[in-house]
LUMBA-93908 format. One record per residue (C-alpha): residue number from 1; z, y, x; residue in one letter. Coordinates in Angstrom, 2 decimals. Each point is the difference from the previous one (the first is absolute). Last residue first. Example, Ala and Ser with C-alpha at 12.3 -4.5 7.8 and 13.67 -1.06 7.14 Angstrom:
# residues 2
  keti       c3       c2       c1  torfi
     2     7.14    -1.06    13.67      S
     1     0.66    -3.44    -1.37      A
# end
This chain:
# residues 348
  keti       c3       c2       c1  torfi
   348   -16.24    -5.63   -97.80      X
   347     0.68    -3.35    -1.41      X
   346    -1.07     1.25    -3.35      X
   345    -1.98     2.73    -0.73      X
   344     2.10     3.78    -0.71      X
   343    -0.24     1.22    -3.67      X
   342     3.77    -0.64    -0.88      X
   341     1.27     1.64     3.35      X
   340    -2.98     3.01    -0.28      X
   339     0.84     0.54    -3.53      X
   338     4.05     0.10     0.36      X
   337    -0.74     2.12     3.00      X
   336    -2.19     2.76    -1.96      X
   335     2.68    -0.49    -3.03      X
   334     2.59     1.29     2.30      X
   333    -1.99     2.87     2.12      X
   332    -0.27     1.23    -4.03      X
   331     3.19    -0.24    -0.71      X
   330     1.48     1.92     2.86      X
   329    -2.95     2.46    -0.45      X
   328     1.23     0.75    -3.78      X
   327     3.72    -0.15     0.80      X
   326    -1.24     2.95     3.00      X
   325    -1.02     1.75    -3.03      X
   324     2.85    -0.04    -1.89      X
   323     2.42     0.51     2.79      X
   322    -2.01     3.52     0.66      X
   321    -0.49     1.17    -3.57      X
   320     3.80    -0.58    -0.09      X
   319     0.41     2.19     3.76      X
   318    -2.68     2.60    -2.04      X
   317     1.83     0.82    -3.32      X
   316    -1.60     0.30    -2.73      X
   315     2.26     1.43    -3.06      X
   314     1.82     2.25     2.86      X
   313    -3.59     1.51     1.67      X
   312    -2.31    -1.89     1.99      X
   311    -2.44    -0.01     3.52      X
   310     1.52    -1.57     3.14      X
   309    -2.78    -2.63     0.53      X
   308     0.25    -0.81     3.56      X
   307     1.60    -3.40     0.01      X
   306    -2.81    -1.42    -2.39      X
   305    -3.04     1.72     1.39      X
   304     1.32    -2.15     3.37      X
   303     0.54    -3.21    -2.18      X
   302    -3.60     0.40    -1.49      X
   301    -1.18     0.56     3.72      X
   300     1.98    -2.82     1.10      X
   299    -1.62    -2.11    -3.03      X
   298    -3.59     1.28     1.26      X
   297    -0.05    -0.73     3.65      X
   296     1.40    -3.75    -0.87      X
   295    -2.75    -0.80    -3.09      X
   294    -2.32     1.27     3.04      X
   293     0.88    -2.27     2.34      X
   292     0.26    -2.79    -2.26      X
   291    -3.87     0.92    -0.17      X
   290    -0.88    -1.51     3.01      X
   289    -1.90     1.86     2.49      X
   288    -3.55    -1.00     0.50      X
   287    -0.99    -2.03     2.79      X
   286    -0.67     1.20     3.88      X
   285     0.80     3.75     0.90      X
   284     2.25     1.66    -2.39      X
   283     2.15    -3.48     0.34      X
   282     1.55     1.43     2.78      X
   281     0.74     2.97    -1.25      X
   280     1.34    -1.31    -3.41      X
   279     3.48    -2.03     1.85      X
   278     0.66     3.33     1.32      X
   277    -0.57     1.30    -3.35      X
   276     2.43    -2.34    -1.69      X
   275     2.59     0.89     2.69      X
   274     0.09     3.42     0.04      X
   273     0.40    -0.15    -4.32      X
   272     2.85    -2.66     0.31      X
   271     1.59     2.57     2.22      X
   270    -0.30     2.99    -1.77      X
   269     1.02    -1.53    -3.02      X
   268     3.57    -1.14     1.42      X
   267     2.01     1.22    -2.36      X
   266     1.46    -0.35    -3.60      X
   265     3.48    -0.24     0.09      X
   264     0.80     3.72     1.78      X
   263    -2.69     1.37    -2.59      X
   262     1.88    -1.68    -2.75      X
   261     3.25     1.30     1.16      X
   260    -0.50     3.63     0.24      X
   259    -2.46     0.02    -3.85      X
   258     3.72    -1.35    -0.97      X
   257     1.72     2.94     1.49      X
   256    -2.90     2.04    -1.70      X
   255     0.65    -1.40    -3.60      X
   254     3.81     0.39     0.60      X
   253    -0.62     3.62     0.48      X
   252    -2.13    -0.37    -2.80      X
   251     2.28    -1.11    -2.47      X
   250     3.02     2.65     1.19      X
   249    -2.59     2.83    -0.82      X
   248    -1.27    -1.57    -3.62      X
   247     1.87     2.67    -1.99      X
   246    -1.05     2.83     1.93      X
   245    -3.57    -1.48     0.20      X
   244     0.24    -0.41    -3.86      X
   243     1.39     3.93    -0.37      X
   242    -2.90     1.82     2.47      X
   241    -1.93    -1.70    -2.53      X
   240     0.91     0.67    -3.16      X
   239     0.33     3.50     1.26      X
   238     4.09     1.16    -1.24      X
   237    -0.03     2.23    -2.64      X
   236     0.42     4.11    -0.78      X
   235     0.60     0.59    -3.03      X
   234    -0.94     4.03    -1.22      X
   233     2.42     2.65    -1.04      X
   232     1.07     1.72     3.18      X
   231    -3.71    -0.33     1.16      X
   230    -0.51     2.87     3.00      X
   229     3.32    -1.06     0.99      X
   228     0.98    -3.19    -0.51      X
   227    -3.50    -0.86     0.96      X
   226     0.69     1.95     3.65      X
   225     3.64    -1.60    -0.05      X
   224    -1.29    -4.04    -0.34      X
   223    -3.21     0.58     2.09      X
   222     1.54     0.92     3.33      X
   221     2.70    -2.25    -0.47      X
   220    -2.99    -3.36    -0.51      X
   219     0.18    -0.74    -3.53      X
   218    -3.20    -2.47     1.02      X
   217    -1.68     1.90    -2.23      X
   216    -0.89     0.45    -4.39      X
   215     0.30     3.37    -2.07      X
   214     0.03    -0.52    -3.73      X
   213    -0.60     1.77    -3.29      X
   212    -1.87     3.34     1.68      X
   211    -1.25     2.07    -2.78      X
   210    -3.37     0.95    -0.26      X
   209    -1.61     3.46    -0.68      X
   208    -2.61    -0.49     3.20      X
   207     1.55     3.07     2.26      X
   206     3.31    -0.41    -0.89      X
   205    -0.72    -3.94     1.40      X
   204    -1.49     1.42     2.81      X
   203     2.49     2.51     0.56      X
   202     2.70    -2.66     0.04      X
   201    -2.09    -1.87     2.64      X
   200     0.29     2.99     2.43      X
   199     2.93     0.15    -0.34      X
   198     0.54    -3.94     0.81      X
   197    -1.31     1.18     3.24      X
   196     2.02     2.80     0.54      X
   195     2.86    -2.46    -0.09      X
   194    -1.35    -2.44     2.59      X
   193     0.29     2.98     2.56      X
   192     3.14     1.24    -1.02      X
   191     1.54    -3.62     0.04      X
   190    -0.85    -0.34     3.49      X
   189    -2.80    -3.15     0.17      X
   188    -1.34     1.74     3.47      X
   187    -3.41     0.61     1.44      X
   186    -1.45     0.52    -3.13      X
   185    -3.38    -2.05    -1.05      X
   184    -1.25     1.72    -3.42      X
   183    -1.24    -2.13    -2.92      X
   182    -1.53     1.27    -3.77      X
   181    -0.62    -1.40    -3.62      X
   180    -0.57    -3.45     0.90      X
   179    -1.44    -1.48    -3.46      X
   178     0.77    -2.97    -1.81      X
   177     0.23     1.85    -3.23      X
   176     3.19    -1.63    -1.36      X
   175     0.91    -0.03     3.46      X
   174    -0.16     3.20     1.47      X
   173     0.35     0.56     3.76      X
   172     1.84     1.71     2.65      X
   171    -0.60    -0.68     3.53      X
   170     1.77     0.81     2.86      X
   169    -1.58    -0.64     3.61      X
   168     2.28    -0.65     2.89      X
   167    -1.24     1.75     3.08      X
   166    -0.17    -2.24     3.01      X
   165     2.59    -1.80     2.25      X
   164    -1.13    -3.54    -1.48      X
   163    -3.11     0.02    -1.34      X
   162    -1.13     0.34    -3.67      X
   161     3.02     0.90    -1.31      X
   160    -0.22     0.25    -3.98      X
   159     3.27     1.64    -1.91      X
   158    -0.14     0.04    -3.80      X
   157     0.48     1.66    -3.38      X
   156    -0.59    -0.98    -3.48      X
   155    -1.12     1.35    -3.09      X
   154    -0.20    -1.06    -3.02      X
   153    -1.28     2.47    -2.89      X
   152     0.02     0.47    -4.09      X
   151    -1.90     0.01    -3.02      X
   150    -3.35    -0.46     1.87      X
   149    -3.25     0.86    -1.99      X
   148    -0.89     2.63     1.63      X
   147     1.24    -1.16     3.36      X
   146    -3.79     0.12     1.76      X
   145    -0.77     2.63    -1.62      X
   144     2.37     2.43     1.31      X
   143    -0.60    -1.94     3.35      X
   142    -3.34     1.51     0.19      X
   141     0.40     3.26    -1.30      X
   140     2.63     0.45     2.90      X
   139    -2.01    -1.51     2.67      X
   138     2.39    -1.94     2.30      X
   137    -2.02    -3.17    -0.16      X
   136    -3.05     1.80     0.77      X
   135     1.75     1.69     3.17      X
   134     1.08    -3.82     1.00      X
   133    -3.51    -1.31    -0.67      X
   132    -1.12     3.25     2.15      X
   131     2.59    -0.49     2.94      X
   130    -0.64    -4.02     0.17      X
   129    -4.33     0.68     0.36      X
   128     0.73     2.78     2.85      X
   127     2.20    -2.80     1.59      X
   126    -2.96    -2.62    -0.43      X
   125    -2.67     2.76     1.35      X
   124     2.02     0.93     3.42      X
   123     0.49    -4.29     0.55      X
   122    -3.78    -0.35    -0.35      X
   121    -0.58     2.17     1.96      X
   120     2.54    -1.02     2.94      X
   119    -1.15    -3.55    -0.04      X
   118    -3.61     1.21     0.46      X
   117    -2.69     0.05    -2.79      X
   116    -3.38    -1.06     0.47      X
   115    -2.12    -0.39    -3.19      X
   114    -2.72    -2.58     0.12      X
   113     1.04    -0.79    -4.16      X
   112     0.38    -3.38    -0.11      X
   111     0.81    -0.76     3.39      X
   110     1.29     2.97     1.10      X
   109     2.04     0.50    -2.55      X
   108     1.13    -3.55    -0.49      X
   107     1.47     0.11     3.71      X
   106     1.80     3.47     0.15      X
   105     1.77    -1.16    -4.07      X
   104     1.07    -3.37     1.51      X
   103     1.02     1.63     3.57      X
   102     2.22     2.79    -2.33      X
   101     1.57    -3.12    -2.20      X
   100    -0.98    -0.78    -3.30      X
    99     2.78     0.22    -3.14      X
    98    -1.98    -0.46    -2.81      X
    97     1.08     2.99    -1.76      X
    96     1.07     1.97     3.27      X
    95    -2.35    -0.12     2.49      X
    94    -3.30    -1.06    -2.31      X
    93     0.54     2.67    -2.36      X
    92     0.72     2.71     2.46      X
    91    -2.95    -0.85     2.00      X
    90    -2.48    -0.37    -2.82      X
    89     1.39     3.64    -1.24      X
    88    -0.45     1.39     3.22      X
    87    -3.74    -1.62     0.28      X
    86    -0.82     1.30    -3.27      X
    85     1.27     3.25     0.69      X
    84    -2.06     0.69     3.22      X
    83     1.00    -0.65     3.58      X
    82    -0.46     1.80     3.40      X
    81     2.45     2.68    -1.22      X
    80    -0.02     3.58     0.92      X
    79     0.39     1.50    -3.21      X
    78     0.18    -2.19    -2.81      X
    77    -2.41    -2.10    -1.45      X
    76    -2.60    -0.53    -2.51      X
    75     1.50     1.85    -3.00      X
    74     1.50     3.01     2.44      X
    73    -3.44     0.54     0.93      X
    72    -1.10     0.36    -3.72      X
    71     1.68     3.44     0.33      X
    70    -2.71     1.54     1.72      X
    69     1.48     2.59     2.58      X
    68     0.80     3.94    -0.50      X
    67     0.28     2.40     2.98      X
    66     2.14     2.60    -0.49      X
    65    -0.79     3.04     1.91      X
    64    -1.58     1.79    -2.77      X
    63     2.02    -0.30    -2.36      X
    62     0.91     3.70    -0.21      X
    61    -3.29     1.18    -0.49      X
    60    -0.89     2.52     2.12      X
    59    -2.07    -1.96     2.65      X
    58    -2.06    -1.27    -2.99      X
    57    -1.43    -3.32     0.37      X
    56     2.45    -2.47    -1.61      X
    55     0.73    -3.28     1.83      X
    54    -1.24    -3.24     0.04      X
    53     0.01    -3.17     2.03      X
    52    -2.52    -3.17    -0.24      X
    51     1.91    -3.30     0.29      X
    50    -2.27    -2.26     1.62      X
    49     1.46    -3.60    -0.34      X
    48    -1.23    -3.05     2.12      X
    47     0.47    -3.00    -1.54      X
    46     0.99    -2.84     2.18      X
    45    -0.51    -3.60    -2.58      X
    44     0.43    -1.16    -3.31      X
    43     3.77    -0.87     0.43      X
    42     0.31     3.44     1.42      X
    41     0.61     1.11     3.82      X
    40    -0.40     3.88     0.62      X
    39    -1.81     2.97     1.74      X
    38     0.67     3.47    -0.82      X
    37    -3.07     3.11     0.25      X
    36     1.40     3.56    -0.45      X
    35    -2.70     2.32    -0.76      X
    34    -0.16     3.84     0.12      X
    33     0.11     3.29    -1.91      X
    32    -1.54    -1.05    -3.08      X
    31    -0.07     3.22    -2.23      X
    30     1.29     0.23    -3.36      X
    29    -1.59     2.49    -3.19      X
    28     2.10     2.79    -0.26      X
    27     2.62    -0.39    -2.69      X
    26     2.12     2.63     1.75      X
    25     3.14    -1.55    -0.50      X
    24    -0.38    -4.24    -0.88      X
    23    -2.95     0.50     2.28      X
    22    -2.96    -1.29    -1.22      X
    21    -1.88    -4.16    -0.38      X
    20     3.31    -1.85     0.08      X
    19     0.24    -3.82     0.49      X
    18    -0.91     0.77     3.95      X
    17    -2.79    -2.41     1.54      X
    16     0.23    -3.77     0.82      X
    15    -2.92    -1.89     1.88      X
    14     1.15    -4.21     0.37      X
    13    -1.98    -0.98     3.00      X
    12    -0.15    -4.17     0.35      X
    11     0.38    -0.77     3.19      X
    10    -1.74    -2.17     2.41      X
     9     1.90    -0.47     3.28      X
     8    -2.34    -0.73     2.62      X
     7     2.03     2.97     2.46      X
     6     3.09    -1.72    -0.59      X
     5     2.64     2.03    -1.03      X
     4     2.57     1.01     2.06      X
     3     3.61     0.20    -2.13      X
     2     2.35     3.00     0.16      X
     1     2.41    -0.10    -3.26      X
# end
């Protein structure tokens, strides 16, 4: 990637030559036919590598015209990167193991490390980072060992639509190994479509040795016949999940028509807020503001968290989270006036 360096920039040169002294043909002794000089970020610092190029001598031989490069190159960086390994790897880590954002990966970068990556960049290097854990991941030998000691395999299939209108992506996973074997968005669910898919998992399991004891979805129709098909033999069960909210449906439609009527109960915030700091502007300029002011601001922004929580599943749902909470502030604003009527002077 195109970056202008700094003309102050101190690098550290890295020289690498060609691994091979003769030509693998003529075994004449190599000649360095030019240089080819790559800048690049590290952890450490820029390091500037010199890659010195070979070739063979003699016009006649037939290697001639291939030019051979260091190999070491390849373990600092790739071609036409600005980055090194370590930095990749720090990167990948960072993005998907502890879950930082693209500004919290720009900003500690350049502050810890004084290296300048743009949005873009960064966002090229994390999707080159995804295609090589999911190539790993897909590496025969790999996943042979992985599942030597399994007796058997799970898998399970599912639909993920990250936007609505956009390519849903299928995924197909292992359990028992807790693995995502592979994913591919198709534009439709047809049952051709999903049943390549499940194919393709057959051949993975024929692949590996290892029989199949149970296929798990959403039994969506698409699902039920391509199983059926490419597993005539094999159970295929409900997801636990995709089951409980099935189950719980009719509860949380009555959870949101309650959610309905507790927001149409509970209002007025806006107002008591508009009026407290009207009554604060004034008092801005002469004496402090008095703290009931503040006790005020804070319980309607407790109420307001309160009516906008819409997070939950069936065993939690959000409108009884809701009444729960707002049972909390009721008693709270209850013991604050049973306090300030018992506490209050006489004859005041």
């Amino acid at each position: 990637m195109r970056y202008r360096w700094p003309a102050d920039t101190p690098f550290t040169r890295r020289v690498l030559t060609v691994e091979q002294d003769a030509c693998a043909l003529c075994q004449r002794a190599l000649h360095v036919c030019d240089h080819r000089f790559h800048r690049i970020f590290t952890l450490e610092g820029p390091v500037e590598i010199v890659a010195k190029l070979a070739r063979c001598p003699d016009p006649a031989c037939p290697a001639h015209h291939r030019t051979l490069r260091p190999l070491a190159e390849a373990q600092l960086t790739l071609p036409w990167w600005l980055i090194g390994w370590d930095v990749f790897c720090w990167l990948g880590h960072r993005r998907f193991a502890r879950h930082w954002s693209v500004p919290q990966l720009q900003a500690e970068l350049r502050d810890s490390y004084r290296i300048p990556l743009s949005d873009d960049a960064l966002t090229f290097y994390l999707r080159r980072y995804q295609a090589m854990v999911a190539a790993r991941h897909q590496d025969a030998a790999l996943l042979a060992e992985a599942y030597r000691e399994a007796e058997s395999l799970v898998l399970t299939i599912d639909g993920l639509q990250p936007e609505k209108g956009h390519e849903t992506l299928y995924v197909v996973r292992e359990l028992r190994g807790k693995r995502v074997w592979f994913a591919q968005a198709l534009l439709s669910s047809a049952a051709d479509e999903v049943r390549a898919l499940v194919a393709k998992a057959r051949q993975w399991a024929k692949q590996l040795g290892k029989p199949v004891a149970l296929w798990m979805s959403d039994k969506q129709g698409a699902f039920v016949k391509a199983v059926a098909a490419e597993f005539p033999r094999v159970p295929h069960r409900y997801c636990q999940n995709h089951f409980l909210r099935d189950v719980a449906k009719p509860v949380l439609e009555a959870d949101s028509r309650a959610k309905v009527q507790m927001r149409k109960k509970v209002r007025g915030l806006r107002a008591i807020e508009q009026e407290v700091l009207a009554q604060q502007r004034p008092a801005a300029e002469g004496p402090a503001a008095p703290p009931a002011a503040d006790v005020v601001l804070d319980y309607c922004a407790a109420v307001r968290g309160i009516l906008n929580d819409d997070q939950g599943g069936p065993l939690t749902p959000p409108g009884l989270r809701m009444a729960e909470a707002l049972a909390e502030v009721r008693g709270s604003l209850q013991r604050n006036l049973e306090a300030q009527k018992g506490g209050a002077p006489r004859g005041s």
